[in-house]
N, C-alpha and C positions, 0 to 999 in steps of 0.2 A: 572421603565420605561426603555425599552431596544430601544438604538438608531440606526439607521444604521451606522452611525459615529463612533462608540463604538466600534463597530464590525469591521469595515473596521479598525479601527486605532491597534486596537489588532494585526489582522492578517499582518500588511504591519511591525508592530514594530517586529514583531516573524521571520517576512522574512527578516529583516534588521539583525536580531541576528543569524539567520541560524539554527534557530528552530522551521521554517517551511518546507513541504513536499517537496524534489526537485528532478525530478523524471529522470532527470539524473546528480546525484549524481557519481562523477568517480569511487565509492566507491562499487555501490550496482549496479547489474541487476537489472532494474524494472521488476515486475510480475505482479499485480493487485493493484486495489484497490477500498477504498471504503468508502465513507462520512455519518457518521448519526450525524444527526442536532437536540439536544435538545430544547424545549423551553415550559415554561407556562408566564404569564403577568409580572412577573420580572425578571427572570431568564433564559438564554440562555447556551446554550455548543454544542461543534463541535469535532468530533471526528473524524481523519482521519487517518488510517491504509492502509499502503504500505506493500504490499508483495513482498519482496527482496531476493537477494542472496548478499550475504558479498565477495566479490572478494580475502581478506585475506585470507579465511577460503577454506578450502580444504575438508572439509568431510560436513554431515547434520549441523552442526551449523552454516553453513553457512546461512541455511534457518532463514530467518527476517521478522515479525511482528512487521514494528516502528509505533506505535501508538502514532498520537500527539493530542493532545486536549487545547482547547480554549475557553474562556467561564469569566462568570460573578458571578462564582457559585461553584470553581473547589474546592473541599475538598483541606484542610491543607496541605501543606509538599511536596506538588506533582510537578516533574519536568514537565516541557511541551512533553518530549519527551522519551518515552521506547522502548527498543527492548525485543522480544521474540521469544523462537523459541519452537515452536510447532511441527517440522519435527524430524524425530528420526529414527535411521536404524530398519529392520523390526527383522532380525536375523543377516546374518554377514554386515562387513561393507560395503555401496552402493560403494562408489567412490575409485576408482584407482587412483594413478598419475604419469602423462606422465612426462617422466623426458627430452624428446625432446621439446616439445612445452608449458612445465612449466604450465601443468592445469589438473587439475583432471578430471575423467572422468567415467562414469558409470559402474561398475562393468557389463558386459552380462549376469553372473549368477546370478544377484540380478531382482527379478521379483516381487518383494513388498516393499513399504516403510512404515514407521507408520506416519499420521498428527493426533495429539496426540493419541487418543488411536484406531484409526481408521486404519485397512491394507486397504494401496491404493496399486492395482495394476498396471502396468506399464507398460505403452503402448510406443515401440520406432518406430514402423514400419514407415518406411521411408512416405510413404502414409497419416497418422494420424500424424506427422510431418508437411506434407505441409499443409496438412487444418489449420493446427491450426498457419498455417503463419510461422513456424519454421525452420529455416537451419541452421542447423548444421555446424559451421564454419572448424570444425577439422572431414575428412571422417570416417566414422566409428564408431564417437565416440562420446556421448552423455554427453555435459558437463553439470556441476547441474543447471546452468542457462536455460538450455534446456530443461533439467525438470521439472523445477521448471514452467516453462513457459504449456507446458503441461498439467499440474493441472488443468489449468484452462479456463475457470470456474466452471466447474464439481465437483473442491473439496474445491472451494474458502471459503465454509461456514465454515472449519475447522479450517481454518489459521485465523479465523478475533478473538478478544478479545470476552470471553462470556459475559452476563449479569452479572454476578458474578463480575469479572476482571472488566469491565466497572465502577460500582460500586465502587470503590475503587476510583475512581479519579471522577466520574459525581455523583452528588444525584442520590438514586435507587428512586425517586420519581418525577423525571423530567422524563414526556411525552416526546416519539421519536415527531418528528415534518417531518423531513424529511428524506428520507435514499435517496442516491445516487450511484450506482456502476461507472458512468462515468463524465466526465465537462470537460468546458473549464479549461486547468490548466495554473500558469504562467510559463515562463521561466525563473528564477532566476538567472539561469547564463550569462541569455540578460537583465540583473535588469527588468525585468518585476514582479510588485507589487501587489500581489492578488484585490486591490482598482484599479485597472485597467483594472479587466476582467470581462466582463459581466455576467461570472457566477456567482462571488462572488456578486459583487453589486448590482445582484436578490436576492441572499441568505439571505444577509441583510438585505436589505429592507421586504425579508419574514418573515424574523426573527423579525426584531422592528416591524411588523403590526400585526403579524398570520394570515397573507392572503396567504398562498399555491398558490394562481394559480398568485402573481407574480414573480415566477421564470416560466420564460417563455423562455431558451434561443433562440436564432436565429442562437446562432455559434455553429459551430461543435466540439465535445470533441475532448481532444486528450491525454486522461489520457492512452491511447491504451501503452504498450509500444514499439510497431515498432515507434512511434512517438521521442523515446527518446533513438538513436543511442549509445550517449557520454556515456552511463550508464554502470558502470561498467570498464571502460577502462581505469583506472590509475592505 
Protein backbone atom coordinates (compact mmCIF):
# COMPACT_ATOMS: atom_id res chain seq x y z
CA UNK A 1 0.00 0.00 0.00
CA UNK A 2 1.62 3.28 -1.07
CA UNK A 3 0.64 6.46 1.08
CA UNK A 4 0.84 10.03 0.25
CA UNK A 5 2.30 10.52 3.56
CA UNK A 6 5.25 7.99 2.70
CA UNK A 7 5.96 9.92 -0.17
CA UNK A 8 5.76 13.40 1.05
CA UNK A 9 7.89 12.18 4.24
CA UNK A 10 10.57 10.70 1.93
CA UNK A 11 11.07 13.66 -0.08
CA UNK A 12 11.08 16.72 2.69
CA UNK A 13 13.63 13.96 4.85
CA UNK A 14 15.93 13.99 1.41
CA UNK A 15 15.59 17.91 1.35
CA UNK A 16 16.43 18.05 5.04
CA UNK A 17 19.67 15.99 4.16
CA UNK A 18 20.53 17.84 0.88
CA UNK A 19 19.82 15.03 -1.21
CA UNK A 20 17.27 16.57 -2.98
CA UNK A 21 17.28 18.54 -6.28
CA UNK A 22 18.18 22.46 -5.60
CA UNK A 23 18.14 24.08 -8.76
CA UNK A 24 20.08 26.94 -7.68
CA UNK A 25 22.84 25.12 -6.14
CA UNK A 26 25.89 27.99 -6.03
CA UNK A 27 27.64 25.00 -7.44
CA UNK A 28 26.02 24.10 -10.67
CA UNK A 29 24.36 26.33 -13.74
CA UNK A 30 20.86 24.83 -13.93
CA UNK A 31 20.10 23.64 -17.66
CA UNK A 32 16.94 21.22 -17.68
CA UNK A 33 15.25 19.03 -16.33
CA UNK A 34 13.09 16.15 -15.96
CA UNK A 35 10.79 13.86 -13.58
CA UNK A 36 9.56 10.14 -14.28
CA UNK A 37 7.42 8.81 -11.76
CA UNK A 38 7.21 5.04 -11.20
CA UNK A 39 4.43 3.07 -9.75
CA UNK A 40 2.25 -0.45 -9.83
CA UNK A 41 -0.20 -1.20 -6.46
CA UNK A 42 2.85 -1.53 -4.15
CA UNK A 43 5.50 -0.02 -5.35
CA UNK A 44 6.44 3.62 -6.30
CA UNK A 45 9.92 5.50 -7.61
CA UNK A 46 10.75 8.95 -8.70
CA UNK A 47 13.32 9.94 -10.64
CA UNK A 48 14.67 13.41 -11.18
CA UNK A 49 17.66 14.49 -13.41
CA UNK A 50 19.11 17.97 -13.55
CA UNK A 51 21.18 19.11 -16.32
CA UNK A 52 24.18 21.12 -15.02
CA UNK A 53 27.33 22.74 -15.57
CA UNK A 54 29.88 22.20 -12.43
CA UNK A 55 31.33 25.78 -12.06
CA UNK A 56 34.81 24.02 -10.69
CA UNK A 57 35.32 22.44 -13.88
CA UNK A 58 36.64 24.26 -16.72
CA UNK A 59 36.37 21.95 -19.84
CA UNK A 60 33.33 19.25 -20.96
CA UNK A 61 33.24 17.50 -17.49
CA UNK A 62 31.99 20.01 -16.46
CA UNK A 63 28.61 18.92 -18.11
CA UNK A 64 26.13 17.12 -15.10
CA UNK A 65 23.43 14.54 -15.23
CA UNK A 66 22.61 14.43 -11.27
CA UNK A 67 20.10 11.80 -11.16
CA UNK A 68 18.34 11.43 -7.71
CA UNK A 69 15.72 8.81 -7.20
CA UNK A 70 13.24 8.07 -4.30
CA UNK A 71 11.00 5.44 -3.98
CA UNK A 72 9.77 2.25 -1.82
CA UNK A 73 11.56 -0.15 -4.21
CA UNK A 74 15.20 1.28 -4.90
CA UNK A 75 17.58 -1.84 -5.52
CA UNK A 76 20.42 -2.62 -2.99
CA UNK A 77 23.53 -0.52 -2.39
CA UNK A 78 22.31 2.73 -4.25
CA UNK A 79 23.08 6.15 -3.15
CA UNK A 80 20.09 8.75 -3.58
CA UNK A 81 22.35 10.80 -5.70
CA UNK A 82 24.74 10.50 -9.16
CA UNK A 83 26.54 12.50 -11.34
CA UNK A 84 27.28 11.89 -14.93
CA UNK A 85 28.53 13.23 -17.71
CA UNK A 86 27.48 12.31 -21.02
CA UNK A 87 29.17 15.63 -22.85
CA UNK A 88 32.55 14.84 -24.54
CA UNK A 89 34.69 17.20 -26.85
CA UNK A 90 33.99 16.41 -30.57
CA UNK A 91 37.87 16.32 -31.85
CA UNK A 92 40.04 19.17 -30.12
CA UNK A 93 39.30 20.60 -26.87
CA UNK A 94 35.82 22.99 -26.79
CA UNK A 95 36.72 25.43 -24.09
CA UNK A 96 39.46 28.19 -23.65
CA UNK A 97 40.37 30.08 -20.58
CA UNK A 98 40.21 33.57 -19.94
CA UNK A 99 42.79 34.33 -17.72
CA UNK A 100 41.23 38.11 -17.20
CA UNK A 101 37.78 37.20 -16.03
CA UNK A 102 38.65 33.56 -14.58
CA UNK A 103 36.20 31.51 -16.97
CA UNK A 104 36.51 29.36 -19.65
CA UNK A 105 34.95 30.03 -22.69
CA UNK A 106 34.10 28.46 -26.26
CA UNK A 107 36.74 27.74 -28.45
CA UNK A 108 35.28 29.76 -32.11
CA UNK A 109 36.96 26.97 -34.08
CA UNK A 110 35.07 24.24 -32.20
CA UNK A 111 31.69 23.80 -34.33
CA UNK A 112 30.70 20.35 -32.77
CA UNK A 113 30.43 18.55 -29.57
CA UNK A 114 29.67 14.93 -28.68
CA UNK A 115 26.42 14.09 -26.06
CA UNK A 116 27.44 10.64 -25.83
CA UNK A 117 27.89 9.23 -29.07
CA UNK A 118 25.78 11.88 -30.78
CA UNK A 119 27.82 15.08 -32.88
CA UNK A 120 25.82 18.13 -31.73
CA UNK A 121 26.42 21.07 -33.82
CA UNK A 122 26.67 24.42 -32.50
CA UNK A 123 24.83 27.06 -32.77
CA UNK A 124 26.31 30.75 -31.21
CA UNK A 125 24.70 33.36 -33.51
CA UNK A 126 23.82 36.08 -31.29
CA UNK A 127 20.11 35.81 -32.76
CA UNK A 128 19.58 31.89 -31.63
CA UNK A 129 21.00 33.21 -28.29
CA UNK A 130 18.24 35.59 -27.58
CA UNK A 131 15.45 33.25 -28.43
CA UNK A 132 16.57 30.90 -26.51
CA UNK A 133 16.62 33.59 -23.57
CA UNK A 134 20.41 33.51 -23.54
CA UNK A 135 23.01 36.44 -22.81
CA UNK A 136 25.94 36.17 -22.76
CA UNK A 137 27.49 37.77 -19.62
CA UNK A 138 31.22 38.08 -20.99
CA UNK A 139 31.07 40.03 -25.06
CA UNK A 140 32.08 37.74 -27.37
CA UNK A 141 32.48 34.84 -25.63
CA UNK A 142 30.36 31.74 -24.98
CA UNK A 143 30.68 30.34 -21.61
CA UNK A 144 29.77 26.29 -21.32
CA UNK A 145 26.91 27.35 -19.12
CA UNK A 146 25.70 29.23 -22.26
CA UNK A 147 26.00 26.27 -24.08
CA UNK A 148 24.91 24.07 -22.18
CA UNK A 149 21.85 26.07 -22.02
CA UNK A 150 21.52 26.03 -25.65
CA UNK A 151 21.02 22.39 -26.09
CA UNK A 152 17.93 22.77 -25.13
CA UNK A 153 15.54 21.28 -25.59
CA UNK A 154 16.50 20.05 -28.96
CA UNK A 155 19.13 17.58 -27.56
CA UNK A 156 17.58 17.22 -23.86
CA UNK A 157 16.86 13.32 -24.78
CA UNK A 158 20.74 12.64 -24.66
CA UNK A 159 21.68 14.01 -21.38
CA UNK A 160 18.80 12.15 -19.43
CA UNK A 161 19.76 8.40 -17.91
CA UNK A 162 18.71 5.49 -20.50
CA UNK A 163 16.60 2.54 -19.63
CA UNK A 164 19.56 0.52 -19.18
CA UNK A 165 21.15 3.06 -16.44
CA UNK A 166 17.77 3.55 -14.93
CA UNK A 167 17.60 -0.04 -14.31
CA UNK A 168 20.37 -0.30 -12.01
CA UNK A 169 18.73 1.67 -9.28
CA UNK A 170 14.53 1.44 -10.31
CA UNK A 171 13.10 -2.42 -10.94
CA UNK A 172 13.26 -2.75 -15.05
CA UNK A 173 9.63 -3.88 -14.23
CA UNK A 174 8.01 -0.97 -12.56
CA UNK A 175 5.52 0.81 -15.17
CA UNK A 176 6.49 4.78 -16.05
CA UNK A 177 3.27 6.18 -14.38
CA UNK A 178 4.22 9.77 -15.05
CA UNK A 179 7.00 11.79 -16.98
CA UNK A 180 7.22 15.39 -16.45
CA UNK A 181 9.82 17.92 -18.21
CA UNK A 182 8.36 21.05 -15.93
CA UNK A 183 6.56 21.90 -11.99
CA UNK A 184 6.33 23.81 -9.35
CA UNK A 185 9.81 23.44 -7.65
CA UNK A 186 10.82 24.19 -4.12
CA UNK A 187 13.21 26.83 -3.03
CA UNK A 188 15.46 25.09 -0.56
CA UNK A 189 17.49 27.79 0.00
CA UNK A 190 14.18 29.78 1.40
CA UNK A 191 13.53 26.11 3.31
CA UNK A 192 10.77 25.57 1.30
CA UNK A 193 9.92 21.62 1.58
CA UNK A 194 8.72 19.70 -1.47
CA UNK A 195 5.29 18.68 1.17
CA UNK A 196 4.65 22.33 0.60
CA UNK A 197 4.26 22.58 -3.03
CA UNK A 198 1.18 21.82 -4.81
CA UNK A 199 3.07 19.95 -7.29
CA UNK A 200 4.34 17.48 -5.16
CA UNK A 201 1.31 16.92 -2.92
CA UNK A 202 -0.58 16.05 -6.44
CA UNK A 203 2.19 13.71 -7.36
CA UNK A 204 1.51 11.89 -4.23
CA UNK A 205 -1.70 11.73 -3.82
CA UNK A 206 -1.35 10.35 -7.81
CA UNK A 207 1.09 8.13 -6.75
CA UNK A 208 -0.84 6.36 -3.42
CA UNK A 209 -4.38 6.31 -5.83
CA UNK A 210 -3.11 5.62 -9.65
CA UNK A 211 -5.40 8.37 -10.54
CA UNK A 212 -3.38 10.63 -13.16
CA UNK A 213 -5.79 13.13 -13.62
CA UNK A 214 -5.21 14.25 -9.84
CA UNK A 215 -2.17 16.05 -10.59
CA UNK A 216 -3.90 19.00 -11.83
CA UNK A 217 -1.62 21.95 -10.92
CA UNK A 218 -3.01 25.55 -10.94
CA UNK A 219 0.58 27.00 -10.29
CA UNK A 220 3.04 27.98 -12.61
CA UNK A 221 6.40 26.01 -12.99
CA UNK A 222 9.42 27.49 -12.46
CA UNK A 223 11.89 24.51 -12.96
CA UNK A 224 12.78 27.20 -16.17
CA UNK A 225 16.21 27.99 -15.29
CA UNK A 226 15.91 32.05 -15.78
CA UNK A 227 13.98 31.29 -12.61
CA UNK A 228 17.13 30.34 -10.71
CA UNK A 229 19.71 33.41 -10.94
CA UNK A 230 21.96 32.16 -7.65
CA UNK A 231 22.90 29.13 -9.67
CA UNK A 232 26.20 28.66 -10.18
CA UNK A 233 27.59 31.81 -8.61
CA UNK A 234 29.98 30.59 -5.59
Amino acid sequence: MISTAEILSQLDQDAKNYTFPMLDNGYYYHGDQKMVIFRDENRWAMLIEIFAFNNHDYDVKGFTTIAYVYGNCLLNGYDHVSFNCFVSDSDTDSFLYDNENYIPYLDSNVKTIKIRDKIIPLNTDPDFLKHKQIDPEYPNKIAPWDLMRSFVPEYSDHIWLTNTEISLTIPSDLPIFLELNEWLHPDLADNQLPSAMEAFIQIAEALATGNKALYKPTLAPNTHWKYWPEGGTL
